[in-house]
DOZARO-113809 format. One record per atom (N, C-alpha, C): x, y, z; atom name; residue in three letters. Coordinates in steps of 0.2 Angstrom, whole numbers. Layout:
BEGIN
east: X, north: Y, up: Z, kelum: CA, drenti: ALA
...
This chain:
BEGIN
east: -217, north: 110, up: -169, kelum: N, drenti: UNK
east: -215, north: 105, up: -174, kelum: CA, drenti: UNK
east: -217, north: 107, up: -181, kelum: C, drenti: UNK
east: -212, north: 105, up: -185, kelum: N, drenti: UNK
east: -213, north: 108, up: -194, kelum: CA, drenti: UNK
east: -220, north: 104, up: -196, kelum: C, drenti: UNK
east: -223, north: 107, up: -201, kelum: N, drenti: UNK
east: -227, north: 104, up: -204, kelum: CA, drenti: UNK
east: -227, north: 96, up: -207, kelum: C, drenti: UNK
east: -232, north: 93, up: -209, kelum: N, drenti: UNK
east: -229, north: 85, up: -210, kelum: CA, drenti: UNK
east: -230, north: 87, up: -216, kelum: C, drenti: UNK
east: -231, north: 90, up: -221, kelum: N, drenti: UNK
east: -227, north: 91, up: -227, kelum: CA, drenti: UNK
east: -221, north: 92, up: -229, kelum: C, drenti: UNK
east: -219, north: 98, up: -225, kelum: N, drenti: UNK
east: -213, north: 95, up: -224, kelum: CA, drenti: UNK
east: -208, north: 91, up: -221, kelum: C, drenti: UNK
east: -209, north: 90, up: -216, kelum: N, drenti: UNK
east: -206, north: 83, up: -214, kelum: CA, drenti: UNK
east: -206, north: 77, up: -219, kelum: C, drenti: UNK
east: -213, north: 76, up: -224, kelum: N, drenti: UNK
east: -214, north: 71, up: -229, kelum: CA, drenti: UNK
east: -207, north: 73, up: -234, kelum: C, drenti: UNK
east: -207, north: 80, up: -237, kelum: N, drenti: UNK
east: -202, north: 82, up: -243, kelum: CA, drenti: UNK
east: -196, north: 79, up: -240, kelum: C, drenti: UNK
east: -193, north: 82, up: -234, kelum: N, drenti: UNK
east: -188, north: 81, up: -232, kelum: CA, drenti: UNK
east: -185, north: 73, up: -231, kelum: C, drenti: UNK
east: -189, north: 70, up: -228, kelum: N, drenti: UNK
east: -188, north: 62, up: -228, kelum: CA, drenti: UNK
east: -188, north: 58, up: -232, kelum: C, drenti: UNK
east: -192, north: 60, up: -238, kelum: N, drenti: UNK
east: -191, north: 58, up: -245, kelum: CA, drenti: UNK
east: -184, north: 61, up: -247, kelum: C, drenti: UNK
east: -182, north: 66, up: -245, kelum: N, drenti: UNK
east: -175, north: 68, up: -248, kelum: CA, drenti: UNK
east: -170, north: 64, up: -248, kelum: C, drenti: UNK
east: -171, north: 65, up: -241, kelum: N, drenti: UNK
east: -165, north: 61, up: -236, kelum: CA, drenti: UNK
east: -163, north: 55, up: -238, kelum: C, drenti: UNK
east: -169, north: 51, up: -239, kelum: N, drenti: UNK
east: -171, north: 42, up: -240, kelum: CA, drenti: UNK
east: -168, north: 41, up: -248, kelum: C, drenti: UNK
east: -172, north: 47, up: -255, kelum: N, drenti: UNK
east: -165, north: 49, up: -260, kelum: CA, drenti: UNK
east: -160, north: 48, up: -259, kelum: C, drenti: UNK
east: -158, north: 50, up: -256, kelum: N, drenti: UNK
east: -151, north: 53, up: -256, kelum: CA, drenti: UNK
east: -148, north: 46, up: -253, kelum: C, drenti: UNK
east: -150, north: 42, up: -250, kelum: N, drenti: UNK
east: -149, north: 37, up: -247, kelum: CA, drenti: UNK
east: -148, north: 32, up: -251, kelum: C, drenti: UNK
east: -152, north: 32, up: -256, kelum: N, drenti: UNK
east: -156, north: 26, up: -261, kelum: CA, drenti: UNK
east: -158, north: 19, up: -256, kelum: C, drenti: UNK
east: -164, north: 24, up: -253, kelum: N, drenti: UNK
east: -169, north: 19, up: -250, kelum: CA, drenti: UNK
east: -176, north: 21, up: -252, kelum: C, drenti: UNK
east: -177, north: 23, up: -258, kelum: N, drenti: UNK
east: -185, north: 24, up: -260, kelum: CA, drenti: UNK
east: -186, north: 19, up: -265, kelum: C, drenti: UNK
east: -192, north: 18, up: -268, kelum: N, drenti: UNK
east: -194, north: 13, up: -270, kelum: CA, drenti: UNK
east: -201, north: 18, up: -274, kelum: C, drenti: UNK
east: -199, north: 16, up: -281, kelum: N, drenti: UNK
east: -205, north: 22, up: -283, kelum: CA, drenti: UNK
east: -210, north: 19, up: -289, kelum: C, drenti: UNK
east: -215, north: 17, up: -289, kelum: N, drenti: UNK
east: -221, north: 14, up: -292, kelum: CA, drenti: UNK
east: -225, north: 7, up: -289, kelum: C, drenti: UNK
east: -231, north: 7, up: -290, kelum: N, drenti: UNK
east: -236, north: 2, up: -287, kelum: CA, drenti: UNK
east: -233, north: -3, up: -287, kelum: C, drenti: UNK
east: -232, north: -7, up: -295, kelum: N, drenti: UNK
east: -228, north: -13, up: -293, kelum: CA, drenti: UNK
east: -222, north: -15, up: -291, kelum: C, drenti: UNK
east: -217, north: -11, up: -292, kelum: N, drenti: UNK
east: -212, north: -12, up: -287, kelum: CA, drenti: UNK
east: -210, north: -11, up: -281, kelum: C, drenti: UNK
east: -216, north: -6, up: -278, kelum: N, drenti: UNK
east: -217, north: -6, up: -270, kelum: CA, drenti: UNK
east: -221, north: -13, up: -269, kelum: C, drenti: UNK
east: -226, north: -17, up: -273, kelum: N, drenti: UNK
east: -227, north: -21, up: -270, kelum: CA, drenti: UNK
east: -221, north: -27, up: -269, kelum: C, drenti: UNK
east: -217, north: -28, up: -274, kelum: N, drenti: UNK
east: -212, north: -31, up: -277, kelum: CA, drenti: UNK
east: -209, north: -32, up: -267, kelum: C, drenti: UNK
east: -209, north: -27, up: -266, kelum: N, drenti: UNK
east: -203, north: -24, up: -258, kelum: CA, drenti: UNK
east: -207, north: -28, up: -253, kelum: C, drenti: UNK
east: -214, north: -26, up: -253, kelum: N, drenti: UNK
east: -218, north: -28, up: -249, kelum: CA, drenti: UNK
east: -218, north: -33, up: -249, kelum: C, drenti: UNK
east: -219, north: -41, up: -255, kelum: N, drenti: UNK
east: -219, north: -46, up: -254, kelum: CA, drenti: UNK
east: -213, north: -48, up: -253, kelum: C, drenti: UNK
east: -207, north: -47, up: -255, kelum: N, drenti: UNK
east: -200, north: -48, up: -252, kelum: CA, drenti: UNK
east: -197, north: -48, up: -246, kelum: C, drenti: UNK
east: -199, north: -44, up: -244, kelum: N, drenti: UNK
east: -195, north: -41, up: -235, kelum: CA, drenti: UNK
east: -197, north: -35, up: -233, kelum: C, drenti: UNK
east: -206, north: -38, up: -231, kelum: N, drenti: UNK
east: -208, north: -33, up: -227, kelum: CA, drenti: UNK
east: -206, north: -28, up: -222, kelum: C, drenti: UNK
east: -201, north: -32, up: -220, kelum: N, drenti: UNK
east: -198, north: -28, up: -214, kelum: CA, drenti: UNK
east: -194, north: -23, up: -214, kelum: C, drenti: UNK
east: -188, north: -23, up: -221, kelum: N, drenti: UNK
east: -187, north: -18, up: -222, kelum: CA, drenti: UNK
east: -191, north: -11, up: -224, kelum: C, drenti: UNK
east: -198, north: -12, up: -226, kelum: N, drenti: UNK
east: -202, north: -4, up: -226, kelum: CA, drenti: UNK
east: -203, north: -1, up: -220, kelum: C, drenti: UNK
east: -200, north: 5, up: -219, kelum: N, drenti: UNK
east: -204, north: 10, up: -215, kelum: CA, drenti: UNK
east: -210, north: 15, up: -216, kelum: C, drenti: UNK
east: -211, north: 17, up: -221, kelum: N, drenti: UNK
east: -215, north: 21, up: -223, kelum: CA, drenti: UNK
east: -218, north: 22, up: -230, kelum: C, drenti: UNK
east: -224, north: 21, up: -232, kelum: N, drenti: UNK
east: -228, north: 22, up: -237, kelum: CA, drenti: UNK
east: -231, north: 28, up: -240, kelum: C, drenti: UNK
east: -231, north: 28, up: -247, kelum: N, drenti: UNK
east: -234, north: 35, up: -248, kelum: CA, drenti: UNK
east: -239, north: 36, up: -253, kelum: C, drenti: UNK
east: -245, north: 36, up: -253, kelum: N, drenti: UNK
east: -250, north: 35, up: -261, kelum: CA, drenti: UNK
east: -252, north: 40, up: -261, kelum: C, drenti: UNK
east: -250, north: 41, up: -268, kelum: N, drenti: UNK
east: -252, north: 48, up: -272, kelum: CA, drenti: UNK
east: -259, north: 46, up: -276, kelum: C, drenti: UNK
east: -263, north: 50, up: -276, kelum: N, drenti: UNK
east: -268, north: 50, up: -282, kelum: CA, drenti: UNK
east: -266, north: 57, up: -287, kelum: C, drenti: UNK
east: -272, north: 59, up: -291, kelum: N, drenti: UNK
east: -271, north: 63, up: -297, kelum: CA, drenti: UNK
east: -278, north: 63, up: -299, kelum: C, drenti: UNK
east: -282, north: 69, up: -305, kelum: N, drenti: UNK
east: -286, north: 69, up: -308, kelum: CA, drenti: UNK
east: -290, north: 62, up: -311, kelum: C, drenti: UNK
east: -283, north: 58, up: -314, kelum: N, drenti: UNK
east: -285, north: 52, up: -316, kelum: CA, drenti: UNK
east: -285, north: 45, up: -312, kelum: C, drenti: UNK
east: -288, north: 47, up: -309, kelum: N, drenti: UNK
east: -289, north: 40, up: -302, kelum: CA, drenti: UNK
east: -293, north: 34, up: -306, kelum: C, drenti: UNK
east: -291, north: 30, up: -305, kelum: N, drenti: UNK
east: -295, north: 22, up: -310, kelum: CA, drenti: UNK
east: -297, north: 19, up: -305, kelum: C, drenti: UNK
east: -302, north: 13, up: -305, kelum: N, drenti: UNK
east: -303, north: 8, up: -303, kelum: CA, drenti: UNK
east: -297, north: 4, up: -300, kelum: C, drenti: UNK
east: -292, north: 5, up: -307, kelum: N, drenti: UNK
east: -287, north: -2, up: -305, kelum: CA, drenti: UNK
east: -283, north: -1, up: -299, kelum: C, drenti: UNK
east: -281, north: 7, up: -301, kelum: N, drenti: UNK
east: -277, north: 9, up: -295, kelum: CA, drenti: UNK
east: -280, north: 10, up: -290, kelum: C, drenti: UNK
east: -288, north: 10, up: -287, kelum: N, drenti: UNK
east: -289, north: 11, up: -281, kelum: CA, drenti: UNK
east: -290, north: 3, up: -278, kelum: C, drenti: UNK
east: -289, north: -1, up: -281, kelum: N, drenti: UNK
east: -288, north: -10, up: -280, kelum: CA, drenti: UNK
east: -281, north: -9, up: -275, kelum: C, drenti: UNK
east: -278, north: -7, up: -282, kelum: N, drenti: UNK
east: -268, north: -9, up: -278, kelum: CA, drenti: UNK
east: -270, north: -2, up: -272, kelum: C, drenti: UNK
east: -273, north: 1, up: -270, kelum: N, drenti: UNK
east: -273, north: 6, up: -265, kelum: CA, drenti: UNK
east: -274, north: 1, up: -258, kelum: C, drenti: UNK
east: -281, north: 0, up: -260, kelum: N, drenti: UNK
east: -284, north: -6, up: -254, kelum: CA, drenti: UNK
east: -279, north: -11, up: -252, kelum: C, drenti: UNK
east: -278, north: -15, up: -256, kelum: N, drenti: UNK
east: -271, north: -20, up: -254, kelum: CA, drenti: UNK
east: -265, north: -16, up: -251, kelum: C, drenti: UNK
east: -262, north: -10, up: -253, kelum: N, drenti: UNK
east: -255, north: -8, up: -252, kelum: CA, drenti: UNK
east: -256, north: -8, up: -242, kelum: C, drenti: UNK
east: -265, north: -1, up: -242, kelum: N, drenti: UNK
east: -266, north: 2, up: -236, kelum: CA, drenti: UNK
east: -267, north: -5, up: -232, kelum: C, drenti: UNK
east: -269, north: -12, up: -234, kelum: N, drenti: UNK
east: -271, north: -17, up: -231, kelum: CA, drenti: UNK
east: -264, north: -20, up: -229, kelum: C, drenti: UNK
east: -259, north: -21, up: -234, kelum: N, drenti: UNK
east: -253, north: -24, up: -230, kelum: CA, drenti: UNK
east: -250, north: -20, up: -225, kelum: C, drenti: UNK
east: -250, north: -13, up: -228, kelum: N, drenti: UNK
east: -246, north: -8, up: -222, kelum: CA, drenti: UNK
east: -248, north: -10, up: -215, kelum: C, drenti: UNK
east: -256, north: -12, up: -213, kelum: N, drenti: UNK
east: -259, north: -10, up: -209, kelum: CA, drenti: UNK
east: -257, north: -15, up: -203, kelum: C, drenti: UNK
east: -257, north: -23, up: -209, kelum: N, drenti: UNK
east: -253, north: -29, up: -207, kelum: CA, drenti: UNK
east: -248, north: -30, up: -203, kelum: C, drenti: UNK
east: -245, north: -27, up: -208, kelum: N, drenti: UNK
east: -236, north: -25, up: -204, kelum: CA, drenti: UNK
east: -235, north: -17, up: -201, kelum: C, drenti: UNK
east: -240, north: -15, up: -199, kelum: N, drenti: UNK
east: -235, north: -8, up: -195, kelum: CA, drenti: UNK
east: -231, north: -5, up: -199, kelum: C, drenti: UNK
east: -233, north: -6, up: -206, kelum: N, drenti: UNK
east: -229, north: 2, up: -207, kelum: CA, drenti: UNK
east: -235, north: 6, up: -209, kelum: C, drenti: UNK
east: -233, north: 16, up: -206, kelum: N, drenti: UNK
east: -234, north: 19, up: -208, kelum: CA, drenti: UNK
east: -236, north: 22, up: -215, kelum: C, drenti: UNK
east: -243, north: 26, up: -216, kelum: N, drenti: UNK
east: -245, north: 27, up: -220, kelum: CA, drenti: UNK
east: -247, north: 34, up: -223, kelum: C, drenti: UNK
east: -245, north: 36, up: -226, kelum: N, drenti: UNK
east: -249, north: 44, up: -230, kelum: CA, drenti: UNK
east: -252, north: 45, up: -235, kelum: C, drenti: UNK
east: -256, north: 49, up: -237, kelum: N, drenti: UNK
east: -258, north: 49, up: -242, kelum: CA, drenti: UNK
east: -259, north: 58, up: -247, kelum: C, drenti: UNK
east: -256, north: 57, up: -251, kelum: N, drenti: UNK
east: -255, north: 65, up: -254, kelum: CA, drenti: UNK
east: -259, north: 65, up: -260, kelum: C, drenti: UNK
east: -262, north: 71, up: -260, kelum: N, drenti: UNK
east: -265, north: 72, up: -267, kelum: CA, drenti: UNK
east: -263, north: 75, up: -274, kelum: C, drenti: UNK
east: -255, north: 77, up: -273, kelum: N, drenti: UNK
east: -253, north: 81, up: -278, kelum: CA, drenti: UNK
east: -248, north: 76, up: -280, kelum: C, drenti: UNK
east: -249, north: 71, up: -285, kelum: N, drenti: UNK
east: -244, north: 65, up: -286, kelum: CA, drenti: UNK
east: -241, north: 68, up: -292, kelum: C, drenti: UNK
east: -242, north: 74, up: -296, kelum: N, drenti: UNK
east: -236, north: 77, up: -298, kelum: CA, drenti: UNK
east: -230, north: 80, up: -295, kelum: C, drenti: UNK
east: -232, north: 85, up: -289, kelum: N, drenti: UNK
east: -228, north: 86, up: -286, kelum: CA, drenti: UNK
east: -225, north: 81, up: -282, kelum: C, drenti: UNK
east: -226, north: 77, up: -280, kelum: N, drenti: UNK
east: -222, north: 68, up: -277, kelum: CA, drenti: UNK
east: -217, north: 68, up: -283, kelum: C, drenti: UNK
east: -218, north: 69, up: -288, kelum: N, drenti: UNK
east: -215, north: 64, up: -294, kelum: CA, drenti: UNK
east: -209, north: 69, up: -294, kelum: C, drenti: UNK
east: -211, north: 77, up: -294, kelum: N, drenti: UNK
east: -202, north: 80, up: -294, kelum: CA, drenti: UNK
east: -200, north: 81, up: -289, kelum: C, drenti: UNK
east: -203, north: 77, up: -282, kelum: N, drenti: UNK
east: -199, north: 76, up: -276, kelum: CA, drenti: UNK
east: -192, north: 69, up: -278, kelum: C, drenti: UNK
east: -197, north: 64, up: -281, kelum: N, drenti: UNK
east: -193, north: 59, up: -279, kelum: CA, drenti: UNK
east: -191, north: 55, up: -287, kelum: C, drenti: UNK
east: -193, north: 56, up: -294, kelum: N, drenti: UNK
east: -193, north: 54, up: -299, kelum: CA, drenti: UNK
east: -187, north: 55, up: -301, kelum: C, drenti: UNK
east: -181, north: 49, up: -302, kelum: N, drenti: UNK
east: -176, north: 51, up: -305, kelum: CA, drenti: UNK
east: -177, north: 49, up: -313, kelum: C, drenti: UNK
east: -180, north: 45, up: -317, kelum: N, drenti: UNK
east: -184, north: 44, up: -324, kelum: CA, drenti: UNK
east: -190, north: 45, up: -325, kelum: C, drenti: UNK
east: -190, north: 47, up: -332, kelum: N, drenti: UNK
east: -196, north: 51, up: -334, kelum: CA, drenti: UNK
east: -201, north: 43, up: -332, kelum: C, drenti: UNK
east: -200, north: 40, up: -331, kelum: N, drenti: UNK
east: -205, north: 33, up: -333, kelum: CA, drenti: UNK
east: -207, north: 32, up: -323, kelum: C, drenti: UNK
east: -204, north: 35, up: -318, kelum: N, drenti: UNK
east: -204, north: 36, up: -311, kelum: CA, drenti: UNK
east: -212, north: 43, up: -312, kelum: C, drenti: UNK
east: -212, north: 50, up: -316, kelum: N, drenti: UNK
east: -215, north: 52, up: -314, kelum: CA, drenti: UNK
east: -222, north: 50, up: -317, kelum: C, drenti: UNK
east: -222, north: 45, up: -322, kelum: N, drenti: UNK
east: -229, north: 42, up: -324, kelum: CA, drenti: UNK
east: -229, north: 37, up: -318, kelum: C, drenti: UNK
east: -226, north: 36, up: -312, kelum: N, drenti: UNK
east: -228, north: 30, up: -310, kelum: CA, drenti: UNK
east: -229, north: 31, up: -302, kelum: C, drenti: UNK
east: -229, north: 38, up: -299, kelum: N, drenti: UNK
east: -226, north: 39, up: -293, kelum: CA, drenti: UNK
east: -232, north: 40, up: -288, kelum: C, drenti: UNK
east: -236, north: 34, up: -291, kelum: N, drenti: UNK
east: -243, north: 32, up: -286, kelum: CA, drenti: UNK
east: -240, north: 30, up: -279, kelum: C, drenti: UNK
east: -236, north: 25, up: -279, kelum: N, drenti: UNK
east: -233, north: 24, up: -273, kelum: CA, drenti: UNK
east: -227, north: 25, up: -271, kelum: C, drenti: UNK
east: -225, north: 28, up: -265, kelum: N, drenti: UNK
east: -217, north: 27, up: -266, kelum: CA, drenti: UNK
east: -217, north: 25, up: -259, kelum: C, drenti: UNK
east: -212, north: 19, up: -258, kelum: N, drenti: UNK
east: -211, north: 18, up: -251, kelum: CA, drenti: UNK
east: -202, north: 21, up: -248, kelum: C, drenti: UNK
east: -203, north: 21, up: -241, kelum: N, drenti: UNK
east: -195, north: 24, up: -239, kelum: CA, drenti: UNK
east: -192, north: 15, up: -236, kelum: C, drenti: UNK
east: -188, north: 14, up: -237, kelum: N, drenti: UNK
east: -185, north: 8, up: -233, kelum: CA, drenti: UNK
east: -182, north: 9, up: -227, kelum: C, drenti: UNK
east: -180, north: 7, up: -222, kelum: N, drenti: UNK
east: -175, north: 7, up: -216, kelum: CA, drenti: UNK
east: -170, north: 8, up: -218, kelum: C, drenti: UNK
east: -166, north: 13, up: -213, kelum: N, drenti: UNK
east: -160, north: 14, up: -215, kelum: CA, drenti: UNK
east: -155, north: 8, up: -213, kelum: C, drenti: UNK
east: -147, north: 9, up: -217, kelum: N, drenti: UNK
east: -144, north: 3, up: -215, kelum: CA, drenti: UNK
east: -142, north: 2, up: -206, kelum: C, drenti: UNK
east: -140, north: -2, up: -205, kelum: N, drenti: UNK
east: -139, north: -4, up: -197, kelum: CA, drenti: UNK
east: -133, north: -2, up: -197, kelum: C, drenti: UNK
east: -133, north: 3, up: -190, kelum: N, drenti: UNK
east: -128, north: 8, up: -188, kelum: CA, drenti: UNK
east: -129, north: 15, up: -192, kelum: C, drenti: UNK
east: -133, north: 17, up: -195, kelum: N, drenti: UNK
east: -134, north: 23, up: -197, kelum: CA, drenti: UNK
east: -139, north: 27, up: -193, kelum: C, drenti: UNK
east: -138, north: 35, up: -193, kelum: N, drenti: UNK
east: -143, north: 39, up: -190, kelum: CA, drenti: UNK
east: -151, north: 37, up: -193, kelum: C, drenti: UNK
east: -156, north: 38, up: -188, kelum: N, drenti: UNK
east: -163, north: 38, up: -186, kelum: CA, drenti: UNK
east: -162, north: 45, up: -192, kelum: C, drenti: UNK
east: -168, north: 45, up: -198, kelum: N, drenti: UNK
east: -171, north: 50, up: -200, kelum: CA, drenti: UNK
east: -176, north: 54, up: -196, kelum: C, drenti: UNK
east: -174, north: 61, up: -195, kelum: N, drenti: UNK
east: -179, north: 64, up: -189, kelum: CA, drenti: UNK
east: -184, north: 68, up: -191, kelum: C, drenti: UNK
east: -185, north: 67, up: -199, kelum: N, drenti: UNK
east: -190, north: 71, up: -201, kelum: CA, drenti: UNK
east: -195, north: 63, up: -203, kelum: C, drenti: UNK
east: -191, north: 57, up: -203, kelum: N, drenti: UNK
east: -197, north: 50, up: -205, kelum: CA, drenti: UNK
east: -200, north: 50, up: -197, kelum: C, drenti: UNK
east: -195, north: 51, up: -193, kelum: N, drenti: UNK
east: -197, north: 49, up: -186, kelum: CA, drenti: UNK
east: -206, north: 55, up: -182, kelum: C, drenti: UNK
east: -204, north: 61, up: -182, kelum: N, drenti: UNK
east: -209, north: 66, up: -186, kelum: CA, drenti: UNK
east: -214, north: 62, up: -188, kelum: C, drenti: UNK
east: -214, north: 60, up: -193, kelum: N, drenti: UNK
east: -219, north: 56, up: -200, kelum: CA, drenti: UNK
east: -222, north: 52, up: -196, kelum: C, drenti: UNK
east: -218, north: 47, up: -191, kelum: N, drenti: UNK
east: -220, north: 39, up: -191, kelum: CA, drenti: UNK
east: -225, north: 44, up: -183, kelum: C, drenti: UNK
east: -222, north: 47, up: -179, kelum: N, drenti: UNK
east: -228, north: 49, up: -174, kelum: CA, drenti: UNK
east: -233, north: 57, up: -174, kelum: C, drenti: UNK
east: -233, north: 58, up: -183, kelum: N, drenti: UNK
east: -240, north: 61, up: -184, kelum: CA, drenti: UNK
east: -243, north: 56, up: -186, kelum: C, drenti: UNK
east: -240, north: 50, up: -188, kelum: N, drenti: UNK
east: -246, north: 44, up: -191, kelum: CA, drenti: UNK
east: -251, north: 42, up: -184, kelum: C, drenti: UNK
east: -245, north: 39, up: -179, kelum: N, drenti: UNK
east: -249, north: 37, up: -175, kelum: CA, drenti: UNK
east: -254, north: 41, up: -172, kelum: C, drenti: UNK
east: -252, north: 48, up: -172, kelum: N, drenti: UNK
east: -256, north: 53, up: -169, kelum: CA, drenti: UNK
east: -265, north: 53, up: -171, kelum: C, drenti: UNK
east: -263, north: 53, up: -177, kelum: N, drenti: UNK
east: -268, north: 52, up: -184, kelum: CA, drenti: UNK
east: -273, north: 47, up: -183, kelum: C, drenti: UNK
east: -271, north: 39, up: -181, kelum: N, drenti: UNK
east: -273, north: 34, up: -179, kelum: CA, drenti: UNK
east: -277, north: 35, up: -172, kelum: C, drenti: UNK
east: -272, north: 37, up: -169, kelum: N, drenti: UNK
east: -277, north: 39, up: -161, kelum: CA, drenti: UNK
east: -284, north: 43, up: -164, kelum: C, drenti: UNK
east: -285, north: 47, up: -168, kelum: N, drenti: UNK
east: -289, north: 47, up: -168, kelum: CA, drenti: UNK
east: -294, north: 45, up: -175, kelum: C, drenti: UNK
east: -294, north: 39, up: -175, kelum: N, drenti: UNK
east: -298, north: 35, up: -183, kelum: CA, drenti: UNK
east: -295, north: 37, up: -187, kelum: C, drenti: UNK
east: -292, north: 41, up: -191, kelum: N, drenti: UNK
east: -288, north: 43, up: -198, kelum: CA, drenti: UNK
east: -283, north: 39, up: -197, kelum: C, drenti: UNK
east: -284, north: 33, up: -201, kelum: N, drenti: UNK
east: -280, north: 28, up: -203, kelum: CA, drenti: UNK
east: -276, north: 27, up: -208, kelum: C, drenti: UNK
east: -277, north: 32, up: -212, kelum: N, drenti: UNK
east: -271, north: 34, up: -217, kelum: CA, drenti: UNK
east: -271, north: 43, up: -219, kelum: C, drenti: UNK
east: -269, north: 48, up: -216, kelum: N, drenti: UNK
east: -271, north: 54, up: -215, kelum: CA, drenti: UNK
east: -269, north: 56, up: -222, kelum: C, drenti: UNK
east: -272, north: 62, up: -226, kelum: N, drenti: UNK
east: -270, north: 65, up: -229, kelum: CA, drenti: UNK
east: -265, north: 73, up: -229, kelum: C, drenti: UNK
east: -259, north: 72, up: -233, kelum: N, drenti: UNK
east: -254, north: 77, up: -232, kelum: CA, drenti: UNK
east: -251, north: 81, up: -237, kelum: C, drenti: UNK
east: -252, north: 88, up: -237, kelum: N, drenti: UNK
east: -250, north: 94, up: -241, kelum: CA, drenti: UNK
east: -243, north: 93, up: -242, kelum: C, drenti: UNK
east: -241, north: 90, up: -248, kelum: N, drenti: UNK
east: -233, north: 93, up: -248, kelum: CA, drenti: UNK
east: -232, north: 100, up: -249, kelum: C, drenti: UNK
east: -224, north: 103, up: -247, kelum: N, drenti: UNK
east: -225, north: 110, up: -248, kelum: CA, drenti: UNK
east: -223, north: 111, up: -257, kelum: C, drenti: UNK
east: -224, north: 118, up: -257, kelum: N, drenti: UNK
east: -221, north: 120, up: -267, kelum: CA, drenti: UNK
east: -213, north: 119, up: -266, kelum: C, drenti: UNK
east: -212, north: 123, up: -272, kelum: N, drenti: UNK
east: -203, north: 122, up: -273, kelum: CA, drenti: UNK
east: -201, north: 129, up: -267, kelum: C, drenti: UNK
């Protein structure tokens, strides 16, 4: 099995390419209260600059996921997330959360999210409830 770095890159690509990402705190939450159902996968970046406020909207984000069964990761290099998945400069000041949504119905399974979704639960089997993942460089 490839790394879950890159299976993250990759799935993030694909979900791009798709325009089924969803990139900053608020607008991930926007999704979440909307139509849970459509998220498959969550992603929370931190950074040098980690605040209080942001680690509030962390606790809620990991607490809804946990609610609804979607899968969770968490990366430490949220600049590098930002030139994964940032199409506006105002995306890479914001790229704390990015969620992936479902694809449409009758579309291919992503097999690098699929990957994703079963190191998470691998993760959980053993108490890491939201595991930490290295993206790869360029």
């Amino acid at each position: 099995m490839q790394s879950p770095g890159k299976s993250l890159k990759d799935a993030l690509l694909c979900a791009q390419a798709e325009e089924r990402l969803t990139v900053g705190v608020y607008e991930s939450a926007k999704i979440m209260t909307d139509d849970p159902d459509s998220v498959s996968f969550c992603v929370l970046a931190t950074d040098h600059e980690f605040d209080i406020a942001l680690q509030i909207h962390f606790t809620l984000i990991q607490s809804f996921c946990f609610d609804n069964d979607i899968s969770i990761v968490r990366v430490s290099d949220m600049q590098r997330l930002a030139e994964i998945v940032a199409d506006k400069a105002e995306q890479l000041e914001d790229a704390h959360c990015v969620l992936i949504t479902n694809p449409a119905e009758g579309s291919w399974e992503d097999p690098a999210l699929a990957k994703l979704n079963l190191f998470c639960e691998e993760s959980r089997s053993l108490n890491d409830w939201v595991p930490e993942i290295s993206l790869p460089g360029r």
